[in-house]
N, C-alpha and C positions, 0 to 999 in steps of 0.2 A: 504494500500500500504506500502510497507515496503521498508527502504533508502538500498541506496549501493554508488556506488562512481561515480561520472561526469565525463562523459567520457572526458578528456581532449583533445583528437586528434577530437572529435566532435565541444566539446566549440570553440578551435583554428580556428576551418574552418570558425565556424559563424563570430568569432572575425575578423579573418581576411575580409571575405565580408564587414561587419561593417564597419572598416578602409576603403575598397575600396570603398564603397560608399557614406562615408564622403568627404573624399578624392575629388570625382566629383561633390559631392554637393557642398563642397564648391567653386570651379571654378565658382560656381551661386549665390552665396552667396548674391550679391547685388541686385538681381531680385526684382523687386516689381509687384504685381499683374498686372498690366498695361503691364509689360513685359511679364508675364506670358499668360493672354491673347492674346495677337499679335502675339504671337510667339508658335506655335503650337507644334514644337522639343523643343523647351524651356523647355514647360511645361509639355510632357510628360517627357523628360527628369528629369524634377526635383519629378515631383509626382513618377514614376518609382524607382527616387534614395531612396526616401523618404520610397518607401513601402516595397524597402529590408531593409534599412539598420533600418525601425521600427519592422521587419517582424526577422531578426534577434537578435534584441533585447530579443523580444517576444519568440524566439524561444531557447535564454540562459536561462531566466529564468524559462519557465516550462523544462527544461532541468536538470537543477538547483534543483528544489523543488521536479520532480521527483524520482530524484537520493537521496536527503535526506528524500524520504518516504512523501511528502506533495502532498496533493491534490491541483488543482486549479478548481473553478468553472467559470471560463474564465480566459484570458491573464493579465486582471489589478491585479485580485486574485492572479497571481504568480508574477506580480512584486511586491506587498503587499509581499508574502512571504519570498522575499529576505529580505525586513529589519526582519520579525520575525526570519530569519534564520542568524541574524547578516550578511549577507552578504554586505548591503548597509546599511548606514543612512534610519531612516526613513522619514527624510524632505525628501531626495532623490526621494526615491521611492515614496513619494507622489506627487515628481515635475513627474516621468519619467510615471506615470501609465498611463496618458492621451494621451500616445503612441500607447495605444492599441483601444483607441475609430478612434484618428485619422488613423490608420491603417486600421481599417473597412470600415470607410466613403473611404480611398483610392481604398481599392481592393470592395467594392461591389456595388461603387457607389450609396448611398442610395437616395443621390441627388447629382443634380449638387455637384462639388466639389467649394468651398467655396477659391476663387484665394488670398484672401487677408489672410488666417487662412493658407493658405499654403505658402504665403511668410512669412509670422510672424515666421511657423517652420522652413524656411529654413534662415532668419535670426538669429534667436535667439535659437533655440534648438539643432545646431551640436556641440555643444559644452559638452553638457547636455550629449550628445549620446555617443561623445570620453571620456568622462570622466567616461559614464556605462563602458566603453569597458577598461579601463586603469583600475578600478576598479575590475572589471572580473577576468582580468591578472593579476594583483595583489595577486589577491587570490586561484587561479591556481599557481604562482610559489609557494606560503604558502603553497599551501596541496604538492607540491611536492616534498618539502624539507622536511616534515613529510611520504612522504613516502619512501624513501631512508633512 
């Protein structure tokens, strides 16, 4: 495969859902599995938030790896990419790659979904997520102050 350049009016669109469904998620921010359970709009609500705005994630990065000519052999393989492609840290990218496992368990339901591992990401991981997303753009206005 050979790189060329990321489409930035593509990346924007993801970044922006990104933001939007941080954005809601956090409105749930204090949820705990007990809430999750009882509350059936709750909790589709937040697993729903949860599988765009990881499904977005998932979908900068082989976006990403593509455009500089990298393979991935699944969605963790292109977050990994990003740090080979200096784009992220690589502590980073080893916190953010476990976005692609839970993003499976969301959309193909391999089992029951696990209420207590879904409040843990939606207390502690939106932040992990605005922070891909502020890093993304970061490096979006860099390449385009290099192309001008």
């Amino acid at each position: 495969m050979t790189g060329g350049q990321p489409d930035p009016l593509v990346l924007r669109r993801h970044l922006a859902a990104l933001r939007e469904a941080i954005a809601h998620l956090r409105q749930h921010a204090g949820s705990s599995a007990a809430d999750l359970e009882a509350n059936a709009d709750l909790r589709w609500s937040v697993e729903r938030g949860l599988q765009l705005a990881a499904q977005n994630v998932l979908d900068i990065a082989t976006h990403l790896c593509a455009a500089a000519g990298r393979e991935a052999s699944d969605y963790a393989g292109a977050v990994d990419n990003l740090a080979d492609l200096d784009l992220l840290p690589r502590e980073f990218t080893t916190r953010l790659r476990s976005i692609a496992g839970f993003r499976n368990v969301l959309v193909h339901g391999y089992l029951k979904v696990d209420l207590e591992v879904v409040a843990q990401v939606l207390a502690a991981r939106l932040d992990e997520l605005a922070e891909f997303a502020a890093r993304v753009e970061r490096h979006l206005d860099r390449n385009a102050g290099q192309r001008s």
